[in-house]
Backbone as CSV, one residue per row, in Angstrom:
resi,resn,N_x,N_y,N_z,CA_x,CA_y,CA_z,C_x,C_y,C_z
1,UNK,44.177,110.065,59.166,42.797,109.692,59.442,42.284,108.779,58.330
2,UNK,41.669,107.367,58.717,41.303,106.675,57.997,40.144,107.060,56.934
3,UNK,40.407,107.291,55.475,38.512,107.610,54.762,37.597,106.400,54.608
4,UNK,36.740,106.920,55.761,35.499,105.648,55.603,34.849,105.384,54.318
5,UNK,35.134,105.866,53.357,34.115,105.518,52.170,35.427,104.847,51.389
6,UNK,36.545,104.723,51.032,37.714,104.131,50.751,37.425,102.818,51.399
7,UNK,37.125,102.784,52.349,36.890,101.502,53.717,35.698,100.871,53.450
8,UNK,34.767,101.367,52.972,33.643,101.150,52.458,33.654,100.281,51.462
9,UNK,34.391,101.197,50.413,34.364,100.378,48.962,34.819,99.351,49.229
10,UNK,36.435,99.438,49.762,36.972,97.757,49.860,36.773,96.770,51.024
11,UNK,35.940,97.142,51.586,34.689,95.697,52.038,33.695,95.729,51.781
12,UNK,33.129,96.552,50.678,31.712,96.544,49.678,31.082,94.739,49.797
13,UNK,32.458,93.843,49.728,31.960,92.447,49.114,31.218,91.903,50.637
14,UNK,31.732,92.257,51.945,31.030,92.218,53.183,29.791,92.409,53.096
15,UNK,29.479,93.586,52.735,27.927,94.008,52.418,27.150,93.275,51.812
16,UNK,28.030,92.831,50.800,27.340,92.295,49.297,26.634,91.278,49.800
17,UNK,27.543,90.000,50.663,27.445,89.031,50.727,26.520,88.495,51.872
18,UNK,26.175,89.793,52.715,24.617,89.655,53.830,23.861,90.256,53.014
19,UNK,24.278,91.036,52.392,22.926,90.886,51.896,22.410,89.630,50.903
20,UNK,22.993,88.911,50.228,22.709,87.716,49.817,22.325,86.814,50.200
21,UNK,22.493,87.128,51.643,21.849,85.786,52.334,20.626,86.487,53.323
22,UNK,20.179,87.840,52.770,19.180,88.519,53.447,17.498,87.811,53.425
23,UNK,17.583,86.871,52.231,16.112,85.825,52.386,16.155,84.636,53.513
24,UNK,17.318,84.456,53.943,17.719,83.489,55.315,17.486,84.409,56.833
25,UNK,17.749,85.521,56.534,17.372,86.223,58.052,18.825,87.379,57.878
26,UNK,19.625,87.131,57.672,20.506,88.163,57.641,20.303,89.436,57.508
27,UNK,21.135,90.348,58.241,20.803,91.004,58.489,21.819,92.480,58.606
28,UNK,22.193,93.727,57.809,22.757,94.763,57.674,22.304,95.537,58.627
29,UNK,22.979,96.022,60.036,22.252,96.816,60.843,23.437,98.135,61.444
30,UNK,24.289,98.280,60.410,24.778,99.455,60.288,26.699,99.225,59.966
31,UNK,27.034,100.405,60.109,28.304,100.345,59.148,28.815,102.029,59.665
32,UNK,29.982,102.309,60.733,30.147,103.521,61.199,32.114,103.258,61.608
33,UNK,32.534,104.772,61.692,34.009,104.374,61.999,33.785,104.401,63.937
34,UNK,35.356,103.518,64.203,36.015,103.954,65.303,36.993,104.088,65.208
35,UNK,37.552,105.087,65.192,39.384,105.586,65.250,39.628,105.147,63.690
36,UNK,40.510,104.567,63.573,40.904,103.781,62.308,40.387,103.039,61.409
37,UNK,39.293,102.215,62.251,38.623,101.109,61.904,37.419,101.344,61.441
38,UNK,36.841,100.473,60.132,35.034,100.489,59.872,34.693,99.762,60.462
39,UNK,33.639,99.800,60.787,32.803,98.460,62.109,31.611,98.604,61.475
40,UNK,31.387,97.013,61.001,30.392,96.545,60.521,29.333,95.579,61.587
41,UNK,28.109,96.174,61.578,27.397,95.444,62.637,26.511,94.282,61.872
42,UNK,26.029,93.131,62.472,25.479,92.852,61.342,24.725,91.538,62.075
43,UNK,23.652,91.101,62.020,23.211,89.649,62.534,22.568,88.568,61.270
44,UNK,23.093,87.546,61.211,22.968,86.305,60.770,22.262,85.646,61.431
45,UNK,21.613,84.517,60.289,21.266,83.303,61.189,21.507,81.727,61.329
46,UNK,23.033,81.901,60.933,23.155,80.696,61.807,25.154,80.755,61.298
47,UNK,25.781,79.889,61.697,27.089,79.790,61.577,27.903,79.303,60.547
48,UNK,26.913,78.657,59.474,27.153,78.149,58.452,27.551,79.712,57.730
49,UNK,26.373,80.595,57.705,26.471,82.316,56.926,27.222,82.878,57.568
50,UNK,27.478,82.857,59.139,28.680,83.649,59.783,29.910,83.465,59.017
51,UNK,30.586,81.933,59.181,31.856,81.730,58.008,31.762,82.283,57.422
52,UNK,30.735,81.916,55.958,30.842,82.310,54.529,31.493,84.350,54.819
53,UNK,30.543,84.934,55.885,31.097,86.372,55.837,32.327,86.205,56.198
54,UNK,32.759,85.566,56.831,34.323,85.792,57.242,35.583,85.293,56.262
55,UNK,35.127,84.711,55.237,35.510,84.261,54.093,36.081,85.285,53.328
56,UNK,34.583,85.831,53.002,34.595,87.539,52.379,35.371,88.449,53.174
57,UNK,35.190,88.764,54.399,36.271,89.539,55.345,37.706,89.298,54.252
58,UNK,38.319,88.298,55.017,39.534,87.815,54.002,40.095,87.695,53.141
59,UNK,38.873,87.442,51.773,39.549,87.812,50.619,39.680,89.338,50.562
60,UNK,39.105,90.196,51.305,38.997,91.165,51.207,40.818,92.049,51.400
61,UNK,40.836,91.560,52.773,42.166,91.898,53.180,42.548,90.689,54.490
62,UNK,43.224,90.000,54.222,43.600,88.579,55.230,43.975,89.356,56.736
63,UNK,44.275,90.574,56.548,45.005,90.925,58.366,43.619,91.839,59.015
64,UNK,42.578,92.249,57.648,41.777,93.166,58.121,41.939,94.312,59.210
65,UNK,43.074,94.404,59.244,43.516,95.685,60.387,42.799,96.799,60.758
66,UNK,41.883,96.919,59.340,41.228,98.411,59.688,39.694,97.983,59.618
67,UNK,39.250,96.702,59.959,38.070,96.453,59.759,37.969,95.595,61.102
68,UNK,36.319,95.502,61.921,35.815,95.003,62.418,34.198,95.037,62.669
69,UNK,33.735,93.114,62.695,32.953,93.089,62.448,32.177,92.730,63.865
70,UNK,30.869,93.219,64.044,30.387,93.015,64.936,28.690,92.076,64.465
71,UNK,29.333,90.467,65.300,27.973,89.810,64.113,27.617,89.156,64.897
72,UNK,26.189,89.110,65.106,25.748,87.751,65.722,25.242,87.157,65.055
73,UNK,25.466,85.896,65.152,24.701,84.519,65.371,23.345,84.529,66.019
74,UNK,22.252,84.731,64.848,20.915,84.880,65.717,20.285,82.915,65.665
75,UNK,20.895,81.616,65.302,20.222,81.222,65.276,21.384,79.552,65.659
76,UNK,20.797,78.420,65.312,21.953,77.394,65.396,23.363,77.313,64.398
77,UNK,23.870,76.502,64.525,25.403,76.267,63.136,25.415,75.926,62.053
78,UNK,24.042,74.984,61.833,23.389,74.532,60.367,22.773,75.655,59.754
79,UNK,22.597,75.548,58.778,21.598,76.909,57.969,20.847,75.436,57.113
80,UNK,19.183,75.952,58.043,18.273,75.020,56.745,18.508,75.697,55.446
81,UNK,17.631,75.051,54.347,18.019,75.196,53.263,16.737,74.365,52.377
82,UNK,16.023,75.409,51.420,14.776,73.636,50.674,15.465,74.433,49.553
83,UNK,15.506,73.217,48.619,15.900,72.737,47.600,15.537,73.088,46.601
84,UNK,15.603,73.929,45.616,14.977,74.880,44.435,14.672,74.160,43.180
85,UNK,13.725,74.627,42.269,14.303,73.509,40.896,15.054,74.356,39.939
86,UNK,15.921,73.376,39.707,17.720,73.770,39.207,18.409,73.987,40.144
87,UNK,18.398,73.215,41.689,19.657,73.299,42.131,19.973,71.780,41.871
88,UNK,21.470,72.033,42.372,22.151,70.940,42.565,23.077,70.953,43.736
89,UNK,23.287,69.857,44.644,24.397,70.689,46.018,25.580,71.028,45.525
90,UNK,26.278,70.831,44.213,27.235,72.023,44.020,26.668,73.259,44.037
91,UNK,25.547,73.846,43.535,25.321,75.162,43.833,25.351,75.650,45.340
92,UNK,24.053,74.408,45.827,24.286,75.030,47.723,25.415,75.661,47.702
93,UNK,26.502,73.796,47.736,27.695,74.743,48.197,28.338,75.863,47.588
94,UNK,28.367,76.205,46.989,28.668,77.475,46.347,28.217,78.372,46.737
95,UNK,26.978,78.542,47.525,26.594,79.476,47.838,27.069,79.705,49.502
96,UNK,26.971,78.885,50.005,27.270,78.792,51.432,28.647,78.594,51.707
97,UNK,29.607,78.040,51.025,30.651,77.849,50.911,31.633,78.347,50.756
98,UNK,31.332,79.246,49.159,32.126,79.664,48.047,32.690,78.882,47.200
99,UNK,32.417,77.483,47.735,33.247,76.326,46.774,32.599,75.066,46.385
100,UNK,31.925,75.094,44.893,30.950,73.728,44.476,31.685,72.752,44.852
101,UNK,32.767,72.545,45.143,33.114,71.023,45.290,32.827,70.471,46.947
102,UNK,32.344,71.141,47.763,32.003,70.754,49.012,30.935,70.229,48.881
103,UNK,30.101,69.382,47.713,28.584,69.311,48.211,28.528,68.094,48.476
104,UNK,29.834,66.916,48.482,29.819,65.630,49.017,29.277,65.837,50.263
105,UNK,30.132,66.948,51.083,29.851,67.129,52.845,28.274,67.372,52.686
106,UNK,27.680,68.412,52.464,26.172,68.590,52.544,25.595,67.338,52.320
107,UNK,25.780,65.992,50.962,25.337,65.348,51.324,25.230,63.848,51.854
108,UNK,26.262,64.055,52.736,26.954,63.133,54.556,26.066,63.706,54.731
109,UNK,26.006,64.868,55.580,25.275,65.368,56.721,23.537,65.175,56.484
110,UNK,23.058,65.213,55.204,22.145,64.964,55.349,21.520,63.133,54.978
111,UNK,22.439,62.646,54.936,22.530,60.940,54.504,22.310,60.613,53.089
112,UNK,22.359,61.322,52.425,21.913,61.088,51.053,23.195,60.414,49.814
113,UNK,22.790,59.094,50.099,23.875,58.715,49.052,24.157,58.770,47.877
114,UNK,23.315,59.251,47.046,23.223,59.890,45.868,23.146,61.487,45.420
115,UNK,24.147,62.258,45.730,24.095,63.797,45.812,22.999,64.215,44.797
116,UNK,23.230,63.421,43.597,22.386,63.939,42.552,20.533,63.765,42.531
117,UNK,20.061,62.959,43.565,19.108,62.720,43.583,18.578,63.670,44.878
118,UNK,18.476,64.975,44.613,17.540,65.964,45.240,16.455,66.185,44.236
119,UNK,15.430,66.966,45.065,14.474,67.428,44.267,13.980,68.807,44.520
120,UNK,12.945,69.731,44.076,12.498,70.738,44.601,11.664,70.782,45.706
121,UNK,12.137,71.433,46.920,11.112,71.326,48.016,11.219,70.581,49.026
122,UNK,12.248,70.115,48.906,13.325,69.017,50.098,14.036,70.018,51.045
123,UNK,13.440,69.518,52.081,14.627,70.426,53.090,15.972,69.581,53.114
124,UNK,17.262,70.443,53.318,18.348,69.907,53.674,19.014,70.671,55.098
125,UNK,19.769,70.249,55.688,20.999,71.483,56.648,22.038,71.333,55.820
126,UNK,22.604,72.510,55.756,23.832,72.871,55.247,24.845,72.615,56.644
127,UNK,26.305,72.033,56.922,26.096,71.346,57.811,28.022,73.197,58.127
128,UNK,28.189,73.166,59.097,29.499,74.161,59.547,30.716,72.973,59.257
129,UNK,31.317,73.636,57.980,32.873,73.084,57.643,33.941,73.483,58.909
């Protein structure tokens, strides 16, 4: 018999990581076994944060055999995003990503030919890799 709190701990970073994006809409709406498996329920808002969790899934355990997630997509594939002071789109991406070096793509998608010239209070879309 699988121990759900063993199962727990080692997809703790699942948890971690909606909840991090819980000021976007995300959303923790429970965490229970079936048979073998933990089943994580959970709604997002948009597909850009769906990835990033499935990211985490993976590093977690790549075959996830004993895990499943049950997530919706409450919203489109972009995740808006305004612009903080002290960011930079390496952070975005880092945050949405896991990886600062994606923030060329964020800024294609939003036309900005100068990545470095954001400011505070600028909306951007974070755009689905």
């Amino acid at each position: 018999m699988a121990d759900q709190k063993a199962l727990e701990q080692k997809y703790s970073p699942v948890g971690q990581v909606i909840a991090d994006f819980a000021d976007y809409g995300a959303k923790f709406e429970g965490v229970f076994m079936n048979g073998e498996k933990l089943v994580l329920k959970a709604s997002v808002p948009s597909k850009v944060i769906s990835n990033r969790v499935w990211d985490v899934i993976k590093e977690c355990d790549p075959t996830y055999s004993d895990f499943e997630i049950q997530m919706t997509v409450t919203g489109s594939d972009e995740q808006p995003y305004t612009i903080k002071p002290g960011d930079n789109l390496s952070k975005v991406s880092k945050l949405f990503y896991g990886n600062a070096n994606k923030y060329e793509q964020i800024a294609k998608a939003n036309g900005l030919d100068n990545p470095d010239k954001i400011q505070a209070g600028q909306q951007i879309q974070v755009p689905v890799l």
